[in-house]
C-alpha positions as CSV (number, residue, x, y, z in Angstrom):
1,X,0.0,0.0,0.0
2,X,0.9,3.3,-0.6
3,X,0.6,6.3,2.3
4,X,-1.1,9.1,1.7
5,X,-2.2,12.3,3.7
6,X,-5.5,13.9,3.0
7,X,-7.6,16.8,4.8
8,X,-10.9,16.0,6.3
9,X,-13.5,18.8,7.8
10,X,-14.2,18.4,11.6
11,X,-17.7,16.7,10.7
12,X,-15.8,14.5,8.1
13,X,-13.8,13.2,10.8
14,X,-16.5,13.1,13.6
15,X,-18.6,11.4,11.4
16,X,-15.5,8.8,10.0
17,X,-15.2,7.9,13.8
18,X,-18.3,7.1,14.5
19,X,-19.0,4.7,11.8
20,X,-15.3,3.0,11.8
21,X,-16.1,2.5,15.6
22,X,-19.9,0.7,15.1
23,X,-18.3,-1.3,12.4
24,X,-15.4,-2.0,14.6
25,X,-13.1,-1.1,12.0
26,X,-9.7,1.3,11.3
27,X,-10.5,5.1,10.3
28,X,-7.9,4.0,7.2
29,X,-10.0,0.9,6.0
30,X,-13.2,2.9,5.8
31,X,-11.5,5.2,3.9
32,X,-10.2,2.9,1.3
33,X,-13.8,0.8,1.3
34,X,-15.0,4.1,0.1
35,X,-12.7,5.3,-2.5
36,X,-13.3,1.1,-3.8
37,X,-17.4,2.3,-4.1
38,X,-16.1,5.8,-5.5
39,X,-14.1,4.0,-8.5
40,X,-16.8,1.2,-8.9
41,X,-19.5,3.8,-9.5
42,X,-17.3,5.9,-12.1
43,X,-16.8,2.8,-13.5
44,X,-20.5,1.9,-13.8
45,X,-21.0,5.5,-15.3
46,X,-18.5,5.0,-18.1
47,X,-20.1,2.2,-19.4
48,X,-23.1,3.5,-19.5
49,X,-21.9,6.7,-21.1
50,X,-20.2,4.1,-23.8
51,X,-23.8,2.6,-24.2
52,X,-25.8,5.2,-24.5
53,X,-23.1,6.9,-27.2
54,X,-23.0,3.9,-29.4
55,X,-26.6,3.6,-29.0
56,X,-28.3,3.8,-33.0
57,X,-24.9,4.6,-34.9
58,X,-25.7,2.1,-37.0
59,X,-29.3,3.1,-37.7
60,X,-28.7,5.7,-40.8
61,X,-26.0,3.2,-42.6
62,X,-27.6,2.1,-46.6
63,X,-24.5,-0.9,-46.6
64,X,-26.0,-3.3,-44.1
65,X,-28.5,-6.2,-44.9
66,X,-31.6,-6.2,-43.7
67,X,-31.8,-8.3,-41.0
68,X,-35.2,-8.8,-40.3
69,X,-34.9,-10.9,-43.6
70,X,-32.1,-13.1,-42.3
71,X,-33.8,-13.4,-39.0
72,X,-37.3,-14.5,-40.7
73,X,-35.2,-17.3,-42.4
74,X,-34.0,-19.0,-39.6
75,X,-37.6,-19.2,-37.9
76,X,-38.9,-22.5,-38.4
């Protein structure tokens, strides 16, 4: 692991005490659990951003076959 220093407000810290003593855990760990949420959830956010740009690029394009047509074949 690597160390590093950050500031918290008074009520960031009150409130960081609190729940690393109910959980019975260090101030640090907390910490970390939440930066782990922090980069899941961005995560999360650029996939959907990907999604939802991709989303009908293909819906102007004259080139591709239509595949309703292809489809309708294999049905039996």
């Amino acid at each position: 692991m690597i160390r590093t220093q950050i500031y918290l407000t008074d009520r960031q810290r009150a409130k960081l005490v609190i729940i690393a003593q109910k959980q019975g855990k260090k101030q640090s760990e907390i910490i970390r659990e939440a930066i782990d949420r922090l980069i899941d959830q961005a995560g999360q956010n650029e996939k959907k951003t990907a999604l939802k740009e991709a989303a009908g690029i293909w819906k102007d394009r004259e080139d591709l076959p239509d595949f309703r047509a292809l489809r309708s074949e294999w049905d039996r």
